[in-house]
PyMOL Python script that loads the backbone (N, CA, C, O; Angstrom):
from pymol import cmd

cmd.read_pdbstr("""\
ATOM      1  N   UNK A   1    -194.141 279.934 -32.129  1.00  0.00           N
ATOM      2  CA  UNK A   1    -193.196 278.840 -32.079  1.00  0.00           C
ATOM      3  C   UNK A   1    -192.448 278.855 -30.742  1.00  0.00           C
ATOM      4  O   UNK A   1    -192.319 279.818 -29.986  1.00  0.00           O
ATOM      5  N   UNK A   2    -191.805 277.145 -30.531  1.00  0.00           N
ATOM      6  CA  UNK A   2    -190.941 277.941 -29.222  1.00  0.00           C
ATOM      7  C   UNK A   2    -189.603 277.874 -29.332  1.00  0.00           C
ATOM      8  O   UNK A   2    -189.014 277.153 -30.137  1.00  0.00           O
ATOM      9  N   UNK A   3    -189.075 278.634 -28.515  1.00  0.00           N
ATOM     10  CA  UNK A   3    -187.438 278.930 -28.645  1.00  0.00           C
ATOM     11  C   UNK A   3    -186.565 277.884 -28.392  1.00  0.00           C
ATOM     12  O   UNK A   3    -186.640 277.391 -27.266  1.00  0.00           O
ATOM     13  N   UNK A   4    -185.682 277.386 -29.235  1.00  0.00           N
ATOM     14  CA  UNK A   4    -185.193 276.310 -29.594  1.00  0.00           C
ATOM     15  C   UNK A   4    -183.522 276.647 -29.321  1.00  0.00           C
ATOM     16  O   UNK A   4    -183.190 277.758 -29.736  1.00  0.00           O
ATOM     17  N   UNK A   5    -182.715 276.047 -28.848  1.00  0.00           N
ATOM     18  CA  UNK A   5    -181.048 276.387 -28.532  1.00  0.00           C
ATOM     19  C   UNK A   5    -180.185 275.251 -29.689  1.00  0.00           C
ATOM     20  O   UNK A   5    -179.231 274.604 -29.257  1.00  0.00           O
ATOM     21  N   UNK A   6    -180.496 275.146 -30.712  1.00  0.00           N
ATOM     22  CA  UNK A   6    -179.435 273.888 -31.343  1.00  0.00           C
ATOM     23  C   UNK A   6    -178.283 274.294 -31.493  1.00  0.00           C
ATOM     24  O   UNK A   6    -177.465 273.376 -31.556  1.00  0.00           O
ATOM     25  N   UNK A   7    -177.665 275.808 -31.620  1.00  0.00           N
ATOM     26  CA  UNK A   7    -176.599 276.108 -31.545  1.00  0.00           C
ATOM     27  C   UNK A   7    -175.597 276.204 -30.034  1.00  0.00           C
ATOM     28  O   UNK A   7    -175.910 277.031 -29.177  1.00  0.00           O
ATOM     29  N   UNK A   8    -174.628 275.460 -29.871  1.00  0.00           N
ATOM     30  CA  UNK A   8    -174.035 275.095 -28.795  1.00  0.00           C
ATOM     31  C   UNK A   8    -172.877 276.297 -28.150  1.00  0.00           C
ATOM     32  O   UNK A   8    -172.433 276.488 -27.017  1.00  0.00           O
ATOM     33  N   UNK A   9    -172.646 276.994 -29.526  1.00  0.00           N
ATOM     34  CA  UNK A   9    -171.621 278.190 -29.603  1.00  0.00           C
ATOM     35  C   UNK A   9    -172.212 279.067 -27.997  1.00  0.00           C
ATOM     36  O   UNK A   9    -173.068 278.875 -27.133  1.00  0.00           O
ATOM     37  N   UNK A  10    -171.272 279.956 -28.271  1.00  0.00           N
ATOM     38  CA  UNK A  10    -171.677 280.854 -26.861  1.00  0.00           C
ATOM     39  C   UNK A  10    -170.203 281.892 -26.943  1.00  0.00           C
ATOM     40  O   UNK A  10    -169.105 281.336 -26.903  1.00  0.00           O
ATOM     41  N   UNK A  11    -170.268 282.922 -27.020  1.00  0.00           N
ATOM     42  CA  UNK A  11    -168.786 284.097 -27.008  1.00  0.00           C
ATOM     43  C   UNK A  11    -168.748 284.829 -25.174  1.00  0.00           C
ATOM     44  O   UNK A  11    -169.644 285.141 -24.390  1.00  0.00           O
ATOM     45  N   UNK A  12    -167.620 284.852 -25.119  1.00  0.00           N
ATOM     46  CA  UNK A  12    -167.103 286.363 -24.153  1.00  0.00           C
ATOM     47  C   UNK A  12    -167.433 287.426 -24.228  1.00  0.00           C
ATOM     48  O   UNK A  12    -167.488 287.764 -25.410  1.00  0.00           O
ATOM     49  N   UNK A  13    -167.639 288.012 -23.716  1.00  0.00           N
ATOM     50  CA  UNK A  13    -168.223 289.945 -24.017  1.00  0.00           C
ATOM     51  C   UNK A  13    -167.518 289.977 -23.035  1.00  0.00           C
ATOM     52  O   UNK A  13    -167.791 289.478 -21.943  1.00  0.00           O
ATOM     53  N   UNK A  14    -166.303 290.713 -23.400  1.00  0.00           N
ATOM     54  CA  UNK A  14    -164.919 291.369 -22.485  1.00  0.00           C
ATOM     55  C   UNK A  14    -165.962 292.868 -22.081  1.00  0.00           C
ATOM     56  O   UNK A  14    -166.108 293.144 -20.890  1.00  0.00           O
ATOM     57  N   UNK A  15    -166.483 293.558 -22.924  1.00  0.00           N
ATOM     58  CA  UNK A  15    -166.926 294.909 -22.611  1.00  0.00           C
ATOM     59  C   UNK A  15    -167.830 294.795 -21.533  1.00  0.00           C
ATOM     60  O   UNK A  15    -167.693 295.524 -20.551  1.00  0.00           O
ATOM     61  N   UNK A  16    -168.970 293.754 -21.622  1.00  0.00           N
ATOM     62  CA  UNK A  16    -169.918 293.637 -20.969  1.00  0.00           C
ATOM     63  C   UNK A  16    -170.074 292.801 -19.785  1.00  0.00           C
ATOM     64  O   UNK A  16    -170.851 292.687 -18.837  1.00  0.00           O
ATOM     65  N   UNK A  17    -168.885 292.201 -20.290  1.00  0.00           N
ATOM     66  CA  UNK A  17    -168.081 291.197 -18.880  1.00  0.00           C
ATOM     67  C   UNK A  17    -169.524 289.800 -18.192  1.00  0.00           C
ATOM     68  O   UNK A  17    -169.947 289.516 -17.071  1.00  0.00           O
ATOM     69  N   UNK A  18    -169.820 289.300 -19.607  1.00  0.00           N
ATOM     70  CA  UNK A  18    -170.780 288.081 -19.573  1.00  0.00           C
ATOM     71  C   UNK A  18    -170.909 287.312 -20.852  1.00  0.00           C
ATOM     72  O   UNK A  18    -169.959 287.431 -21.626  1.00  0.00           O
ATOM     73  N   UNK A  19    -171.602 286.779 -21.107  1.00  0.00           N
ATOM     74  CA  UNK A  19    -171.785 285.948 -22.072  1.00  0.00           C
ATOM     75  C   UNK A  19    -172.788 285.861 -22.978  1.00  0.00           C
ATOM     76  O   UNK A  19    -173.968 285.970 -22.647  1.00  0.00           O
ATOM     77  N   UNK A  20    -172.184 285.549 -24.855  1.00  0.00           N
ATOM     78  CA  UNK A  20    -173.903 286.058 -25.408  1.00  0.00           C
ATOM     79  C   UNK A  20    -173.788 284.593 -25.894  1.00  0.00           C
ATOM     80  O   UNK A  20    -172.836 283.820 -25.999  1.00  0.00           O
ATOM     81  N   UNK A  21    -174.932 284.513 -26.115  1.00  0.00           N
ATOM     82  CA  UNK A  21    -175.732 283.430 -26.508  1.00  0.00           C
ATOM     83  C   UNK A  21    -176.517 283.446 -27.586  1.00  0.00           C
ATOM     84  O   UNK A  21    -176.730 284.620 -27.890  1.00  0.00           O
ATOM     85  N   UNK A  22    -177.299 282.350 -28.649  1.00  0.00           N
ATOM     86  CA  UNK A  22    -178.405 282.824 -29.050  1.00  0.00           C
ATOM     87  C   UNK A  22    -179.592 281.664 -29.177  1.00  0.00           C
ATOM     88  O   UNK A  22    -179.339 280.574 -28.663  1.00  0.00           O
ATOM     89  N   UNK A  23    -180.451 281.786 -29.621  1.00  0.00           N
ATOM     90  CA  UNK A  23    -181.713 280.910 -29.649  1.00  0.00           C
ATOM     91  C   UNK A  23    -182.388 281.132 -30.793  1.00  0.00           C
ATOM     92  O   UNK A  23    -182.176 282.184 -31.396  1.00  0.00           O
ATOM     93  N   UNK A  24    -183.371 280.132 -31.323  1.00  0.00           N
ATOM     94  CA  UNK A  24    -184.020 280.433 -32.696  1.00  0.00           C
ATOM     95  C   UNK A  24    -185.378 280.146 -31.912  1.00  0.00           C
ATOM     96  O   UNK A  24    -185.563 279.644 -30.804  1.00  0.00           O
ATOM     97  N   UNK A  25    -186.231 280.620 -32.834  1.00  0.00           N
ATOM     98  CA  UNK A  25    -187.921 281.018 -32.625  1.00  0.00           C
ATOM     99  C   UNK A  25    -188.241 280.948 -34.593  1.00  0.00           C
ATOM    100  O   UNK A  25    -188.226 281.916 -35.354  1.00  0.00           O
ATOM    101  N   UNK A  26    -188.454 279.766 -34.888  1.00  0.00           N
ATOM    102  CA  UNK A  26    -188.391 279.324 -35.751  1.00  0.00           C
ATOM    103  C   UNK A  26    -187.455 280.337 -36.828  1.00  0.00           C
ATOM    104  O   UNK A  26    -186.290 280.355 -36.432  1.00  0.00           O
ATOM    105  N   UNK A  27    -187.641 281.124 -37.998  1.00  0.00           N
ATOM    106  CA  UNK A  27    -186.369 281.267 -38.837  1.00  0.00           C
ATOM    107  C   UNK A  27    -185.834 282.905 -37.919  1.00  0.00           C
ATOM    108  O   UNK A  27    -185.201 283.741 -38.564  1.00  0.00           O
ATOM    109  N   UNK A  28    -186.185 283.169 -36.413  1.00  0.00           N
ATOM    110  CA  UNK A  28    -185.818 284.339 -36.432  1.00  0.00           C
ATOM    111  C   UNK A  28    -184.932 284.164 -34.955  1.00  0.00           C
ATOM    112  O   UNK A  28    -185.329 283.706 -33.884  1.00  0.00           O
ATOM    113  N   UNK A  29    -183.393 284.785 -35.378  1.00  0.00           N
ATOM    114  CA  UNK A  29    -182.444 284.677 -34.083  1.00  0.00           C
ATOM    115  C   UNK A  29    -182.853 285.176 -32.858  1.00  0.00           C
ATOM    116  O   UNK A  29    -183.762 286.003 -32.929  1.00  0.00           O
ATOM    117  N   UNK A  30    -182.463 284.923 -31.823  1.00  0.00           N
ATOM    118  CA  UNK A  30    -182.666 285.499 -30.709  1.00  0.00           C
ATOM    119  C   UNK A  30    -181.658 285.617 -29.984  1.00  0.00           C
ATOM    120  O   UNK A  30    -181.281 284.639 -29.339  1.00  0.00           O
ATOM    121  N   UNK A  31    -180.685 287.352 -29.876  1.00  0.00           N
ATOM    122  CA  UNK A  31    -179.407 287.009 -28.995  1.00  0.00           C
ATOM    123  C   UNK A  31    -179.501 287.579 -27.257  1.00  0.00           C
ATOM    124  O   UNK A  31    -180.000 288.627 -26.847  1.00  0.00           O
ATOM    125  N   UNK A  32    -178.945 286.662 -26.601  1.00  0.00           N
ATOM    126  CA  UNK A  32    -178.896 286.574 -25.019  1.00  0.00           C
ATOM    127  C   UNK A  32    -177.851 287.131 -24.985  1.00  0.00           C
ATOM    128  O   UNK A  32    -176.949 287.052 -25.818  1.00  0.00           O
ATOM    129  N   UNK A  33    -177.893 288.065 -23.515  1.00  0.00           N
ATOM    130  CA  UNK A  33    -176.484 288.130 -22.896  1.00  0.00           C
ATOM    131  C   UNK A  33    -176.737 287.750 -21.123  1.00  0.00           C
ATOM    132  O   UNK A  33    -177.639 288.158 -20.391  1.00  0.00           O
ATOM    133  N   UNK A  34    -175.514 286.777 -20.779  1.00  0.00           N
ATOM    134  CA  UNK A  34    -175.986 286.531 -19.225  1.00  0.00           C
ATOM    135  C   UNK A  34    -174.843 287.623 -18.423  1.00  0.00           C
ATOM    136  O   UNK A  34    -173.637 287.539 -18.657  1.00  0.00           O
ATOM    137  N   UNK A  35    -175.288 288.408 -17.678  1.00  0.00           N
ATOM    138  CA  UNK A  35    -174.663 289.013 -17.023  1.00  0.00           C
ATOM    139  C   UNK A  35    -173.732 288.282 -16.398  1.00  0.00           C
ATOM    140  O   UNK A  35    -173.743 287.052 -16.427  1.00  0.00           O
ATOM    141  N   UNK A  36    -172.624 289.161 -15.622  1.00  0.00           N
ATOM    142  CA  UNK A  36    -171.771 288.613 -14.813  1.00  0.00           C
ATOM    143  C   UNK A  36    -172.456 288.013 -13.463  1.00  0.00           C
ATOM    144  O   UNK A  36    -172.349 286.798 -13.298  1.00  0.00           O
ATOM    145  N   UNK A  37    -173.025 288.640 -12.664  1.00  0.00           N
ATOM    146  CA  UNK A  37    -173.939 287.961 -11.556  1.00  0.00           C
ATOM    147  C   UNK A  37    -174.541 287.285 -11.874  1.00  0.00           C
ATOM    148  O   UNK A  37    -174.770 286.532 -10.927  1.00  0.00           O
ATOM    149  N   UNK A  38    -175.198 286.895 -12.975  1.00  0.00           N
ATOM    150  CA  UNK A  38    -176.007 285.861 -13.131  1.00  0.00           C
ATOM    151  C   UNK A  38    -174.968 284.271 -13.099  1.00  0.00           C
ATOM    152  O   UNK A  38    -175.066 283.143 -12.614  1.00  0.00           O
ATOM    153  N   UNK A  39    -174.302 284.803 -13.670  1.00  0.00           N
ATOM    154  CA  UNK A  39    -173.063 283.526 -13.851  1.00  0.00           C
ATOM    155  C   UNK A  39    -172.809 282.784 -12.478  1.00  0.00           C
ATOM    156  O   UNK A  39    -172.471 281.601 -12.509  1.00  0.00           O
ATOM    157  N   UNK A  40    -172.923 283.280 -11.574  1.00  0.00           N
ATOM    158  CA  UNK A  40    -172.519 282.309 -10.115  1.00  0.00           C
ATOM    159  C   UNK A  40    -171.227 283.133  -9.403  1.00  0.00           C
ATOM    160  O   UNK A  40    -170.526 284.078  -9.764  1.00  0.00           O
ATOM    161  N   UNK A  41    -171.283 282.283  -8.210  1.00  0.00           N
ATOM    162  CA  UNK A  41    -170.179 282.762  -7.450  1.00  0.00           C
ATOM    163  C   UNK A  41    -168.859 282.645  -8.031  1.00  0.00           C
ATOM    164  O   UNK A  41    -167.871 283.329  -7.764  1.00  0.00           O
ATOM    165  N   UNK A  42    -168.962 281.701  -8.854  1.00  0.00           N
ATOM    166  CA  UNK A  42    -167.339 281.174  -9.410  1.00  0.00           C
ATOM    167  C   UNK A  42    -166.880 282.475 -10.193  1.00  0.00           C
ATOM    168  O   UNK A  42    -165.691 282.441 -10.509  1.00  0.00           O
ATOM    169  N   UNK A  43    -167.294 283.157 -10.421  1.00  0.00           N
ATOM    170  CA  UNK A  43    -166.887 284.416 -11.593  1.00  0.00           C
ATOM    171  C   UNK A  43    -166.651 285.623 -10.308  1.00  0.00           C
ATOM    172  O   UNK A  43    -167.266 285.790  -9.255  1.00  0.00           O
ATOM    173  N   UNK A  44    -165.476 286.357 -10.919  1.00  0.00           N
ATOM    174  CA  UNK A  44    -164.895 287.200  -9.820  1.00  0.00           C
ATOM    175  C   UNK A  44    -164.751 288.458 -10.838  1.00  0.00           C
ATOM    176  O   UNK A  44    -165.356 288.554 -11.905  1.00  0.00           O
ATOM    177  N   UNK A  45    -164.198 289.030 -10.516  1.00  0.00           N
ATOM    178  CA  UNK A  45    -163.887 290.770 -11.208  1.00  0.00           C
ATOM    179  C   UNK A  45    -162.830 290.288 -11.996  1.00  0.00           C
ATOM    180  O   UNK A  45    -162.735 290.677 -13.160  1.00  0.00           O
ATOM    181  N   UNK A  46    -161.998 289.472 -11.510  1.00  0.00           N
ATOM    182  CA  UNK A  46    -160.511 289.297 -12.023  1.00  0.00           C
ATOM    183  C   UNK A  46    -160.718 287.671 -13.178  1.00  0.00           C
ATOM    184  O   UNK A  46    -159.770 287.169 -13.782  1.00  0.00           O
ATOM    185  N   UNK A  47    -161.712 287.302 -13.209  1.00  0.00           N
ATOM    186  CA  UNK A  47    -162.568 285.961 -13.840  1.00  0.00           C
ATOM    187  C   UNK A  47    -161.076 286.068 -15.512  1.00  0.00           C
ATOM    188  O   UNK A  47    -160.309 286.925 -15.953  1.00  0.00           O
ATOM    189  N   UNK A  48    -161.362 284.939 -15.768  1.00  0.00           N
ATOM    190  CA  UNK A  48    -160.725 284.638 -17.130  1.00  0.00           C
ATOM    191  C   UNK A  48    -161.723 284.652 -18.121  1.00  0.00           C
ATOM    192  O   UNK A  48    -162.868 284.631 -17.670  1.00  0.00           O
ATOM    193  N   UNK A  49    -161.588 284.689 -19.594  1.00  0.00           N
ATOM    194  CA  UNK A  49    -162.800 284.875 -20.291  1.00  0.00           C
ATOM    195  C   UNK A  49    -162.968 282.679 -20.220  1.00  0.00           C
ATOM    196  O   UNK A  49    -164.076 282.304 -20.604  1.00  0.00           O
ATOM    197  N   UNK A  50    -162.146 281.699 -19.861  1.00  0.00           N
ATOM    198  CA  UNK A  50    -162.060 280.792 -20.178  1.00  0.00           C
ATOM    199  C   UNK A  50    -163.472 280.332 -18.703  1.00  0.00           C
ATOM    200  O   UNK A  50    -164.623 279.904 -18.790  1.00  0.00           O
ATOM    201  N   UNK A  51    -162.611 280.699 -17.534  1.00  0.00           N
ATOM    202  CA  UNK A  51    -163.745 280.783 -16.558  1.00  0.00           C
ATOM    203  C   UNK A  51    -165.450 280.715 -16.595  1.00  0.00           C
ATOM    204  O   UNK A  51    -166.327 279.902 -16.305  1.00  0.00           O
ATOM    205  N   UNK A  52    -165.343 282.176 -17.171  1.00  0.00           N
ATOM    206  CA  UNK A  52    -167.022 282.655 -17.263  1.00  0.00           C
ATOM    207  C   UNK A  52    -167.663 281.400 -18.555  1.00  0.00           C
ATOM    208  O   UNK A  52    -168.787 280.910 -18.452  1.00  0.00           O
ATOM    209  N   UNK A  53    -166.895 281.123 -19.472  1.00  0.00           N
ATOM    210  CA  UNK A  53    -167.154 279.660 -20.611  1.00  0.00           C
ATOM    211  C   UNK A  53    -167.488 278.829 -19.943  1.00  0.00           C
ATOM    212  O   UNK A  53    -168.583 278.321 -20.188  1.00  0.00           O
ATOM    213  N   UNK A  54    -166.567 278.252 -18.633  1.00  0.00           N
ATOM    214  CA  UNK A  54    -166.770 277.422 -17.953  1.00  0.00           C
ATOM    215  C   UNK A  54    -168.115 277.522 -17.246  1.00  0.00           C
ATOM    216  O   UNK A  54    -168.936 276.607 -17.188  1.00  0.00           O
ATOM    217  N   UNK A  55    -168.234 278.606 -16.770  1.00  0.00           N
ATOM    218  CA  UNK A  55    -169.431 278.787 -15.837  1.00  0.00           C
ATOM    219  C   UNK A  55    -171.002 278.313 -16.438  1.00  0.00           C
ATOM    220  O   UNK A  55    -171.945 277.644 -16.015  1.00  0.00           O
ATOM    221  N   UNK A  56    -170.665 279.095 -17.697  1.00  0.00           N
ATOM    222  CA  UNK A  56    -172.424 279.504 -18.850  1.00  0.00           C
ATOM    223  C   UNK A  56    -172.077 277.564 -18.965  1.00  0.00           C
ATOM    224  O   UNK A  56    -173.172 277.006 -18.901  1.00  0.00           O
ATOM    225  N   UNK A  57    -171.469 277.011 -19.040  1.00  0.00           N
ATOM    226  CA  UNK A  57    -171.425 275.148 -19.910  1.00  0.00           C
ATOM    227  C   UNK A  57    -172.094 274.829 -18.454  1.00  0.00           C
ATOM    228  O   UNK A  57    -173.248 274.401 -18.425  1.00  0.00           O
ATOM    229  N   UNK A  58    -171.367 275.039 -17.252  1.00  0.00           N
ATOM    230  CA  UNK A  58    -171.987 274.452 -16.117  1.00  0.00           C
ATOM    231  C   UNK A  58    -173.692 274.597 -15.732  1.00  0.00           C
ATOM    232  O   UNK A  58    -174.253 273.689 -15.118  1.00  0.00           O
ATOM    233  N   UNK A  59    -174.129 275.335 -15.990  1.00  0.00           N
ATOM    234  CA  UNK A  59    -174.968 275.848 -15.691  1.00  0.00           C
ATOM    235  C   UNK A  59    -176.233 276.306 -17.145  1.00  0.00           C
ATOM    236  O   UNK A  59    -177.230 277.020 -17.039  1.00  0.00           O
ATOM    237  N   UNK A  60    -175.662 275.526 -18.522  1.00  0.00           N
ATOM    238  CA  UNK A  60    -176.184 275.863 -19.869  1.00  0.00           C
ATOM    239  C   UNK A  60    -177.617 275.760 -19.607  1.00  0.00           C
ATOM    240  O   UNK A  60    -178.440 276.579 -20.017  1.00  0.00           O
ATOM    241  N   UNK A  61    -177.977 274.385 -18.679  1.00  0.00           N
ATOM    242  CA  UNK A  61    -179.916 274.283 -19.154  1.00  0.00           C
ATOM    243  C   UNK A  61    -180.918 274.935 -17.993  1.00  0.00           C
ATOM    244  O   UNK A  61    -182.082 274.544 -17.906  1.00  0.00           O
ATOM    245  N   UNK A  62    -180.297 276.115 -16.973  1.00  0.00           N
ATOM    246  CA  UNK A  62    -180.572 276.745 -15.963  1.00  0.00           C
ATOM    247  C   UNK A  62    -180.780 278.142 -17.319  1.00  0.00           C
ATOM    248  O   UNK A  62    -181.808 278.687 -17.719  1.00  0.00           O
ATOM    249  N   UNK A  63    -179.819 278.278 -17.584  1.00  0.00           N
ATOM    250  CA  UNK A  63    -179.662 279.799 -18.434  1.00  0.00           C
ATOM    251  C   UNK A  63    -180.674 279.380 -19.535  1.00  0.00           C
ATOM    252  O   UNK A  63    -181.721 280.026 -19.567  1.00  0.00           O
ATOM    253  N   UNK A  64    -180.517 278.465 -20.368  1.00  0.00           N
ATOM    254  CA  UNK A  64    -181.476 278.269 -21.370  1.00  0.00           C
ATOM    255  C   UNK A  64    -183.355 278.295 -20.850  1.00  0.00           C
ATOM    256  O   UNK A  64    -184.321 278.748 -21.463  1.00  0.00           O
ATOM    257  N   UNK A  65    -183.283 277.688 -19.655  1.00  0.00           N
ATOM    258  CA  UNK A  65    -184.708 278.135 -19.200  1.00  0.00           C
ATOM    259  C   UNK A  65    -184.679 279.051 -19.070  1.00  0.00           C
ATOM    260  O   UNK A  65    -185.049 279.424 -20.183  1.00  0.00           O
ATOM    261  N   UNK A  66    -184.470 280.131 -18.386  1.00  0.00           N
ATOM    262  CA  UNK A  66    -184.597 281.732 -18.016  1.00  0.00           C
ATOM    263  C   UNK A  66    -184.687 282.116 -19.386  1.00  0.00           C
ATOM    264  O   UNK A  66    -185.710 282.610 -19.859  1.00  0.00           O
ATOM    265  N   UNK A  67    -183.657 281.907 -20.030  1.00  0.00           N
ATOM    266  CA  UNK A  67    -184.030 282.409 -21.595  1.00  0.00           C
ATOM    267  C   UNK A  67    -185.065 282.286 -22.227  1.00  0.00           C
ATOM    268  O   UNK A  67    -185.606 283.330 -22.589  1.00  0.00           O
ATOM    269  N   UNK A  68    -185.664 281.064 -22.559  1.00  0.00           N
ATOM    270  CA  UNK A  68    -186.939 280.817 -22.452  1.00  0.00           C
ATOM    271  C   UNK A  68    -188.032 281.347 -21.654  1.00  0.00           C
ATOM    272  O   UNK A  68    -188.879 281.783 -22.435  1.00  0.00           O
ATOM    273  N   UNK A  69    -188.363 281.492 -20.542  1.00  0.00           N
ATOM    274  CA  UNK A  69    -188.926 282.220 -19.891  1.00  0.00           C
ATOM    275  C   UNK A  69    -189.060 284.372 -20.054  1.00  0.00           C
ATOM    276  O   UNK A  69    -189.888 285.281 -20.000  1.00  0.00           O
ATOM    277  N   UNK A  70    -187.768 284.151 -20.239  1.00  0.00           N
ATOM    278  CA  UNK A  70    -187.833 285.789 -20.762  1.00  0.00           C
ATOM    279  C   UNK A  70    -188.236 285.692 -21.945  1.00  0.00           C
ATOM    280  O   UNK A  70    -189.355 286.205 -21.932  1.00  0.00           O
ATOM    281  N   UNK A  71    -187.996 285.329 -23.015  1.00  0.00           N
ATOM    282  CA  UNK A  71    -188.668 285.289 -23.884  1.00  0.00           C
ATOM    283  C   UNK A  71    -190.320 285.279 -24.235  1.00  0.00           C
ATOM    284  O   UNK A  71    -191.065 285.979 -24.920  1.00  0.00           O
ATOM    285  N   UNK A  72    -190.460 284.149 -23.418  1.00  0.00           N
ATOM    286  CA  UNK A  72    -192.067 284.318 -23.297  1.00  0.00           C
ATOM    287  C   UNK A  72    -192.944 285.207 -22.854  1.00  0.00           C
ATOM    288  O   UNK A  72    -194.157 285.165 -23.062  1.00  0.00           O
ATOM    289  N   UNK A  73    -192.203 286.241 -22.078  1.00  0.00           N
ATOM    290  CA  UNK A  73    -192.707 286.953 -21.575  1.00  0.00           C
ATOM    291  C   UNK A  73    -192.194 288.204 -22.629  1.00  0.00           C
ATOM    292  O   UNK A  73    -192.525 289.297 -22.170  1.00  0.00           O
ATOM    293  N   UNK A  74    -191.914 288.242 -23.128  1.00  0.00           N
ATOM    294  CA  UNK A  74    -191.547 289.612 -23.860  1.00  0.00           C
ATOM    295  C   UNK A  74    -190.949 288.894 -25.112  1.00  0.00           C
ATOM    296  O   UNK A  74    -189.895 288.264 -25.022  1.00  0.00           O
ATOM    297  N   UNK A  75    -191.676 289.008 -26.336  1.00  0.00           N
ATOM    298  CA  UNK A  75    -191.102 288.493 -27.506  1.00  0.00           C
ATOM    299  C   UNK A  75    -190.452 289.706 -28.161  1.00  0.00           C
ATOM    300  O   UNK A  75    -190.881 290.858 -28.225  1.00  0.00           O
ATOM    301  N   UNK A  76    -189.214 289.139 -28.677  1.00  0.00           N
ATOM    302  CA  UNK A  76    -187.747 290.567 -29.105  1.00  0.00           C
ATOM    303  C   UNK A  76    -187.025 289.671 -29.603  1.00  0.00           C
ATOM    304  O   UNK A  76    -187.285 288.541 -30.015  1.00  0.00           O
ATOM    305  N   UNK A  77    -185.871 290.399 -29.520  1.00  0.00           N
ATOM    306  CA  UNK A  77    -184.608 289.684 -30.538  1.00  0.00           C
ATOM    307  C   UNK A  77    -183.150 290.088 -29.805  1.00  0.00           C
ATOM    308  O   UNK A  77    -181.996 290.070 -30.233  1.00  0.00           O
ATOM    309  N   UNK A  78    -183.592 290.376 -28.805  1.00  0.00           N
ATOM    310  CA  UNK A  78    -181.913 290.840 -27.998  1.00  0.00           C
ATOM    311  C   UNK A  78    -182.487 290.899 -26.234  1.00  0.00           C
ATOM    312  O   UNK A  78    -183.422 291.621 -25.890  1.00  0.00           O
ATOM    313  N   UNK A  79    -181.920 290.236 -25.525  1.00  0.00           N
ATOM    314  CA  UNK A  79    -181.934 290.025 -24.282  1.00  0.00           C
ATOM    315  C   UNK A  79    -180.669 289.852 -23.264  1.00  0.00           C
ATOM    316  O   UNK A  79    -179.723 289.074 -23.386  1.00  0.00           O
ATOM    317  N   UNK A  80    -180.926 290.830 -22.189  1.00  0.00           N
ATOM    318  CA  UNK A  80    -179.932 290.580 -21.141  1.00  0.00           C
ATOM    319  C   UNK A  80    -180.562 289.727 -19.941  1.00  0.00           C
ATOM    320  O   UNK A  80    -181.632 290.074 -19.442  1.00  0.00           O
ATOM    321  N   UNK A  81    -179.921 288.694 -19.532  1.00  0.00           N
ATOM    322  CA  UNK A  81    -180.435 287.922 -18.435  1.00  0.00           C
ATOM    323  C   UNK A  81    -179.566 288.249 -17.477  1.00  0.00           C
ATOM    324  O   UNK A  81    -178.382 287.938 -17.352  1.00  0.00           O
ATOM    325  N   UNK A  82    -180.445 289.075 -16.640  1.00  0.00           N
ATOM    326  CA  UNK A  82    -179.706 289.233 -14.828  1.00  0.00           C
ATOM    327  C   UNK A  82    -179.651 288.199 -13.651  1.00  0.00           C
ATOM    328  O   UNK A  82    -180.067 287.063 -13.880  1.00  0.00           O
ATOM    329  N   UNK A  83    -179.350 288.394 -12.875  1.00  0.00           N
ATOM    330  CA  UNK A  83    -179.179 286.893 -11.403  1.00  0.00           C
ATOM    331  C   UNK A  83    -181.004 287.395 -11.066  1.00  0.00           C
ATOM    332  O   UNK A  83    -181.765 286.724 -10.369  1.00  0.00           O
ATOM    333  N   UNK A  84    -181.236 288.213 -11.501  1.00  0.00           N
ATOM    334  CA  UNK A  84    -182.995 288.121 -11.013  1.00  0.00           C
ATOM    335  C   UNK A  84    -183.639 286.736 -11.741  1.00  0.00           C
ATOM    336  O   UNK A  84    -184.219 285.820 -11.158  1.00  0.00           O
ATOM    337  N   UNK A  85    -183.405 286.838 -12.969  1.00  0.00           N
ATOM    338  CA  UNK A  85    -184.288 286.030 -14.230  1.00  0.00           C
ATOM    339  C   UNK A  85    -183.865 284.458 -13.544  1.00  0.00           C
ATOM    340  O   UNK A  85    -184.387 283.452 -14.025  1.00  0.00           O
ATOM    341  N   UNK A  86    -183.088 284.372 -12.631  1.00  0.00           N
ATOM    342  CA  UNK A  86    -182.809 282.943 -11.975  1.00  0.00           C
ATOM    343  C   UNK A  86    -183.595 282.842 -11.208  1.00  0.00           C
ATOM    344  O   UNK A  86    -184.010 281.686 -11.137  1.00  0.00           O
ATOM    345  N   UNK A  87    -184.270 283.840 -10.221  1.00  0.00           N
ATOM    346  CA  UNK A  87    -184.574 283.345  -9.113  1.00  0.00           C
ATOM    347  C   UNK A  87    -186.175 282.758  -9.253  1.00  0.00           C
ATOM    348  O   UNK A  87    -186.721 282.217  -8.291  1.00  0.00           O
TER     349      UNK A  87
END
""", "prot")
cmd.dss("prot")
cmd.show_as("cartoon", "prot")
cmd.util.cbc("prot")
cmd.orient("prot")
């Protein structure tokens, strides 16, 4: 099946200092996390958790491809997306 985003949600990871996400692959979740570098220049050390929200919305159907793409390449159920998986 392919990986599908209908859920719009998206959280803060204060620990991990990025953003998780998730995706379905028909009835089975799939959770993302986008690193802080991946997020763009706009995100700083000192970033707000409201910021980095801002950033992942700006940039949602850039991250959702990479997601997709990692996925395809490695089928799992938990993923970190780095500023590599962009380029």
């Amino acid at each position: 099946m392919t990986l599908i985003f209908p859920n719009r949600s998206r959280s803060f990871d204060e620990a991990r200092k990025g953003v998780r996400f998730t995706g379905y692959d028909g009835m089975f979740e799939v959770r993302f996390l986008v690193e802080e570098a991946a997020l763009g220049s706009a995100i700083t050390q000192n970033s707000s958790e409201t910021a980095y929200l801002n950033a992942f919305d700006a940039a949602r159907s850039s991250i959702q491809e990479a997601a997709s793409r990692a996925y395809q390449h490695r089928r799992g159920n938990n993923f970190t997306l780095t500023a590599a998986d962009f380029r």
